[in-house]
C-alpha positions, -999 to 999 in steps of 0.1 A, spaced: 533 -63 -440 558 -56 -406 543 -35 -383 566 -18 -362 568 -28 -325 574 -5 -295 591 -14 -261 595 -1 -231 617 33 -224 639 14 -199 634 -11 -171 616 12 -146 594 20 -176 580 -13 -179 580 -19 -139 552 13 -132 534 -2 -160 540 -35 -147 528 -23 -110 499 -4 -127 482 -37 -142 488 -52 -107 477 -24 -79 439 -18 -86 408 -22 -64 417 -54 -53 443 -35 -29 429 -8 -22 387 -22 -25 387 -60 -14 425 -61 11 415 -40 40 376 -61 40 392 -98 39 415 -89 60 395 -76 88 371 -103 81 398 -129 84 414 -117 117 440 -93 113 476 -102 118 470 -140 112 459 -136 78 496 -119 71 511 -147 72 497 -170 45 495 -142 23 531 -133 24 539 -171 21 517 -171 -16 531 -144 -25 566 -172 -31 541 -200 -39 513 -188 -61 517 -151 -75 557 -149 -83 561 -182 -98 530 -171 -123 546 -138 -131 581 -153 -138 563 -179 -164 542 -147 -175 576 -129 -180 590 -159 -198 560 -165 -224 556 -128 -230 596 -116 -237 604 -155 -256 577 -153 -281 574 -120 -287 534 -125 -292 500 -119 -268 486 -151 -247 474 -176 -279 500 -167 -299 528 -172 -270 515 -203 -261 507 -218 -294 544 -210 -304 557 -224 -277 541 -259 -272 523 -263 -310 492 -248 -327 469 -270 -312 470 -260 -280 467 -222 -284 433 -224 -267 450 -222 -233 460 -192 -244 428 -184 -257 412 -191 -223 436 -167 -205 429 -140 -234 391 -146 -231 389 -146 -194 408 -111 -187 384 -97 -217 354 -107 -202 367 -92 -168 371 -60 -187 340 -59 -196 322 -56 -161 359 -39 -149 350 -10 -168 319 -7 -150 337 -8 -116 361 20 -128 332 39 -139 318 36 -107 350 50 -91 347 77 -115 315 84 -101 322 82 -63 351 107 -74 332 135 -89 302 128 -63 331 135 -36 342 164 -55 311 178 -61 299 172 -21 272 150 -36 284 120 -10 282 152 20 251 138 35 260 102 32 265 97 70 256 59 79 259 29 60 221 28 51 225 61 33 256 49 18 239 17 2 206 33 -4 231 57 -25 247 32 -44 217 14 -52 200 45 -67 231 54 -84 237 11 -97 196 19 -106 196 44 -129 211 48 -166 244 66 -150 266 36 -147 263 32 -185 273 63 -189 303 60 -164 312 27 -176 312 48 -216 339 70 -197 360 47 -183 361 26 -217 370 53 -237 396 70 -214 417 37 -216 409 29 -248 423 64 -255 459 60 -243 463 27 -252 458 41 -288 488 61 -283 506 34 -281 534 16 -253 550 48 -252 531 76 -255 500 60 -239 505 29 -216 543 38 -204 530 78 -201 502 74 -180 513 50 -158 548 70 -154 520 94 -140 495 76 -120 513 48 -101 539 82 -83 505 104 -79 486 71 -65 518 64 -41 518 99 -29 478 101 -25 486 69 -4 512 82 17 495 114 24 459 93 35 480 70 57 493 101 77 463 114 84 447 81 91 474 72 121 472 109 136 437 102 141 423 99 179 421 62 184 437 52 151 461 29 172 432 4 179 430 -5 144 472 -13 140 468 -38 175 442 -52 152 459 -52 120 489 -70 130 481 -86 166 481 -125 153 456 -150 168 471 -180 165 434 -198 164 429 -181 136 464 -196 117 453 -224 122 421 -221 101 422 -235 66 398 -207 62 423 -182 67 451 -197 46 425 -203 12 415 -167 17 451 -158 15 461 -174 -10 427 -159 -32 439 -123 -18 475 -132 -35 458 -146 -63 435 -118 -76 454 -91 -66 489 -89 -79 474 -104 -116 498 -132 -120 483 -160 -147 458 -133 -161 484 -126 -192 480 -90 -189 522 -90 -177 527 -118 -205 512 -89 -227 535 -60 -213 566 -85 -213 562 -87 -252 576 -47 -247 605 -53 -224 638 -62 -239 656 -91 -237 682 -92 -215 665 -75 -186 669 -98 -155 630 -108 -150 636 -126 -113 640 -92 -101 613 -80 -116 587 -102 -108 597 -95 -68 598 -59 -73 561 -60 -88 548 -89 -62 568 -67 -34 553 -36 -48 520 -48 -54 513 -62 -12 529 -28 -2 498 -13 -14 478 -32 1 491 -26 33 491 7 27 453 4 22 451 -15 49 466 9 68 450 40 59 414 25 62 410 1 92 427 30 114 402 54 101 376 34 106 385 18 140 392 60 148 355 69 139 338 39 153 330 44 190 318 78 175 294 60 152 277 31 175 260 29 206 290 21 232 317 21 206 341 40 230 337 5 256 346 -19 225 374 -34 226 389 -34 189 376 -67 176 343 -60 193 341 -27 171 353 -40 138 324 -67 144 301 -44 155 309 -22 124 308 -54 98 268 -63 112 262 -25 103 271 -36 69 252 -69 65 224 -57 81 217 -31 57 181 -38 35 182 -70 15 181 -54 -20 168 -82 -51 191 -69 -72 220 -64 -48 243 -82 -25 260 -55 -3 289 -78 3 299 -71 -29 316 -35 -22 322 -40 17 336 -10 30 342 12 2 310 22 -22 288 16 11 306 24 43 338 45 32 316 76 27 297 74 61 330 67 77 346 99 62 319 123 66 325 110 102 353 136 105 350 167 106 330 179 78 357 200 59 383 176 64 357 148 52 353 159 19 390 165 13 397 130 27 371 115 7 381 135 -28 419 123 -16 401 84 -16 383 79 -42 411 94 -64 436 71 -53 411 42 -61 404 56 -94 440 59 -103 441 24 -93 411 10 -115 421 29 -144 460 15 -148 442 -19 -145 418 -14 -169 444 -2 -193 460 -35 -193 428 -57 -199 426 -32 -229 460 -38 -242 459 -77 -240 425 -78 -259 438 -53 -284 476 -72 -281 456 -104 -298 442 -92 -328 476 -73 -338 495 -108 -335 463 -118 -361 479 -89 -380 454 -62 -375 469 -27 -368 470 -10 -336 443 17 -344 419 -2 -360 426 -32 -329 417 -5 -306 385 4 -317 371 -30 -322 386 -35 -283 366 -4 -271 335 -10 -291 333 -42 -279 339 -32 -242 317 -12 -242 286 -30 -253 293 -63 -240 300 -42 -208 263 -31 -211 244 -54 -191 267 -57 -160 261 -16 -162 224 -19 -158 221 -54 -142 233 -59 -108 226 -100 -108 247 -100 -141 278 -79 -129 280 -106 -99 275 -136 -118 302 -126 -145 325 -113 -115 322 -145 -101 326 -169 -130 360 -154 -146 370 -141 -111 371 -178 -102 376 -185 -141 415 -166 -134 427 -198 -112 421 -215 -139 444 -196 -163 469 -196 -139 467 -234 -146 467 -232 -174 497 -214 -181 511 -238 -156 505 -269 -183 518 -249 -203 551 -247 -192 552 -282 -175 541 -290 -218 569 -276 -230 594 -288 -199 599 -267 -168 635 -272 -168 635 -263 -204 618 -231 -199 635 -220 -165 671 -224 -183 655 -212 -218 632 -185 -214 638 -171 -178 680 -176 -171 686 -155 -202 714 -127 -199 725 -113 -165 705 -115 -130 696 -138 -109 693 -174 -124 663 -195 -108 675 -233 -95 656 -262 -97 636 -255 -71 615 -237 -94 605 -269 -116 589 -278 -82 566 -248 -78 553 -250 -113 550 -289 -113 534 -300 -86 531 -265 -61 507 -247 -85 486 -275 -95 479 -282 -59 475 -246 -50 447 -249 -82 430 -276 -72 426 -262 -35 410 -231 -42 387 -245 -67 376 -268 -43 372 -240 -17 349 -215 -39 332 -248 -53 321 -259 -17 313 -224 -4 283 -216 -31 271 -256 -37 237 -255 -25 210 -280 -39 208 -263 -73 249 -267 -79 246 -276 -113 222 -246 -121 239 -228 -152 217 -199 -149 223 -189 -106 245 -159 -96 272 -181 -80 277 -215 -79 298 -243 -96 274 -250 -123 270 -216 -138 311 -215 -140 313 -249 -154 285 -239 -180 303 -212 -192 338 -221 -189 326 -252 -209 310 -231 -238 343 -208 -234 368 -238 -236 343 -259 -268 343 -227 -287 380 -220 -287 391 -257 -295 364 -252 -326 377 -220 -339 416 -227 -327 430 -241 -362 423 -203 -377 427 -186 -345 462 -202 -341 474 -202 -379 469 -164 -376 484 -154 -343 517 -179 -342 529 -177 -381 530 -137 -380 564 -123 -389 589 -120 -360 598 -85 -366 634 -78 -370 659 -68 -346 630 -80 -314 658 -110 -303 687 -87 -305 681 -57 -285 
């Protein structure tokens, strides 16, 4: 039986959605924290230069699989290269699910922050030791489940009603509002007293730092996890756009798009923060600006070690955002605040949508229909989302395996197309109609760039958490529990891939799809 198959409205359409998968807390949570940590101004530079090397070239092959095929992540690759190899699609598909499982919880945490803000719960939250001792009674108790129920079912909700009247609706909605809510915060934040400490900081290089391999592996991470290139959420979208719409452009207007928010955020909270310092320790106002931010980061880490808890994890948003804000005066602090934690909301929720509509993208190729896909998506959100809710030790070690587990599908994606010929798939799947038409130089970047860039960063977050009990499958962090799982992930999906592939490549192409 044909199902009948949305696209997108228009071009711009598919762009805010586009730009709604990419911009989520990874801009606006974990940009402004690495790149204070990393040294300001240096750190610009590799991460503009991966943004060409790493997170463009993914989204162009994302593009390619997504409007070619016509199908989700196993079913685009297994058409493309053969049957048997749909479990590199699988892996992508399964490595974005499992992401929105704990992602859901970190929206519902936004959710809370937002109504605690709007509610003046987060009032007397006035030093970072308030700030984690609130977010460790609130990660405590049964309200993240309930928050995490919320956040599910909200996206859940809209991607029921479809490309059109859900996805391309909201996001038509919240990536404007979450722009404006930007633009507004970063006014406020540079008219602040002192705010121009923070810009000499944020974009004075030190060229010691450059020249730290430290600093250029961070970067590339930053570019990695935060525009979403190789995670096959934009495969999943491009399966919506029509044909002849000129993808190089649009893969640099949602890279471009996506690092302009993050320097927004950037921009809006290490001002603010640099602003409110000398106010907040003991000889602040002598500090010079990297004395301050340093001074401000020990704050942090030197809050109670919690068994269940590694404050490192939210860095200066859940812990030290609401301190920061209630810095200022009090009834411009909880507007500010409300202003904050609705932009980040905004944020989670248009990426959350997109983890939805993947998982729920993969069993309509098997031939299920959308409504009855979308429950079995947000059912199983929900409950396998469960235990990173109530368990603090779970949510990190499932945040680190498939956080890491998403360089690997970008791999992935890159055999993929090196499988099926780069030059084959530049000239056949991304130089179609008008636009820009890539050169050769892109067979280089997917051939031999990528796999380098891969084998770097693995090598990076390997060496950073291999203590004497590497190979333990069972710690928080380390190689061995994401070898364990990625090996159970990767063993289960060649088992199952003869039925998982016979159902998602051999569905009907619907007609009409290659001619619009």
């Amino acid at each position: 039986m044909t199902q009948q198959r949305e696209l997108f409205s228009s071009r711009w359409a598919l762009i805010l959605a586009a730009l709604g998968m990419a911009v989520g807390t990874g801009n606006i949570w974990r940009f402004p924290r690495i790149i204070a940590k990393v040294g300001g101004g240096a750190f610009i530079i590799p991460w503009l230069l991966f943004l060409f090397l790493w997170s463009i070239p993914l989204l162009l092959l994302e593009f390619g699989l997504g409007r070619g095929t016509r199908k989700g992540c196993i079913g685009a690759v297994g058409t493309l290269i053969g049957e048997k190899f749909a479990w590199l699609g699988g892996f992508v598909a399964l490595c974005s699910t499992a992401i929105m499982f704990y992602y859901s919880v970190v929206t519902g945490w936004c959710l809370k922050y937002l109504f605690a803000s709007i509610s003046g719960a987060l009032g007397e939250v006035t030093s970072a030791d308030q700030g984690l001792n609130y977010f460790v009674q609130f990660s405590s108790s049964w309200e993240p489940l309930l928050f995490h129920l919320l956040a599910i079912g909200i996206c859940a909700l809209i991607v029921w009603r479809g490309v059109t009247g859900g996805i391309e609706r909201a996001n038509k909605i919240i990536i404007p509002s979450l722009l404006i809510i930007l633009l507004i915060s970063l006014w406020r934040a540079l008219t602040l007293p002192g705010a121009e400490r923070g810009l000499q900081f944020l974009f004075t290089p030190h060229w010691e730092t450059l020249l730290d391999y430290r600093t250029w592996l961070e970067a590339l991470t930053q570019s990695a996890w935060s525009v979403g290139a190789g995670w096959g959420l934009l495969l999943t979208y491009a399966v919506y756009m029509k044909k002849r719409e000129d993808v190089t452009v649009n893969s640099l207007v949602i890279g471009l798009g996506d690092y302009s928010a993050s320097l927004l955020a950037a921009l809006i909270i290490i001002p603010t923060a640099f602003a409110l310092i000398p106010a907040a320790l003991p000889g602040g106002a002598d500090m010079t600006a990297a004395q301050q931010f340093g001074e401000t980061v020990k704050v942090i880490q030197a809050a109670p070690p919690y068994e269940h808890y590694n404050p490192a994890s939210t860095g200066l948003t859940f812990v030290f955002i609401p301190a920061l804000l209630n810095s200022i005066q009090a009834e411009f602090g909880v507007v500010f605040m409300v202003i904050f934690f609705l932009a980040l909301t905004m944020a989670a929720v248009s990426s959350l949508i997109a983890m939805v509509e993947l998982a729920t993208r993969i069993l309509m190729d098997a031939g299920m229909p959308r409504k009855k896909s979308i429950l079995l998506v947000g059912t199983a959100g929900f409950f396998f989302g469960v235990p990173s809710a109530l368990n603090m030790s779970f949510f990190e070690n499932q945040d680190w395996v498939w956080g890491v587990g998403l360089i690997v599908s970008g791999l992935f994606l890159s055999i993929t197309a090196i499988k099926y010929g780069v030059d084959r798939f530049r000239r056949e799947l991304i130089n179609v109609g008008p636009g820009i038409k890539l050169g050769r130089w892109f067979n280089l970047l997917i051939a031999v760039v990528l796999p380098l860039e891969f084998l770097a960063l693995i090598a990076w977050w390997f060496y950073q958490t291999a203590g004497e009990d590497w190979w333990n499958p069972f710690a928080v962090a380390n190689p061995g529990t994401c070898l364990f799982q990625w090996g159970v992930a990767i063993i289960f999906l060649i088992i199952v891939n003869r039925p998982l592939a016979r159902r998602s490549v051999r569905g009907e192409m619907l007609p009409g799809i290659t001619e619009e």
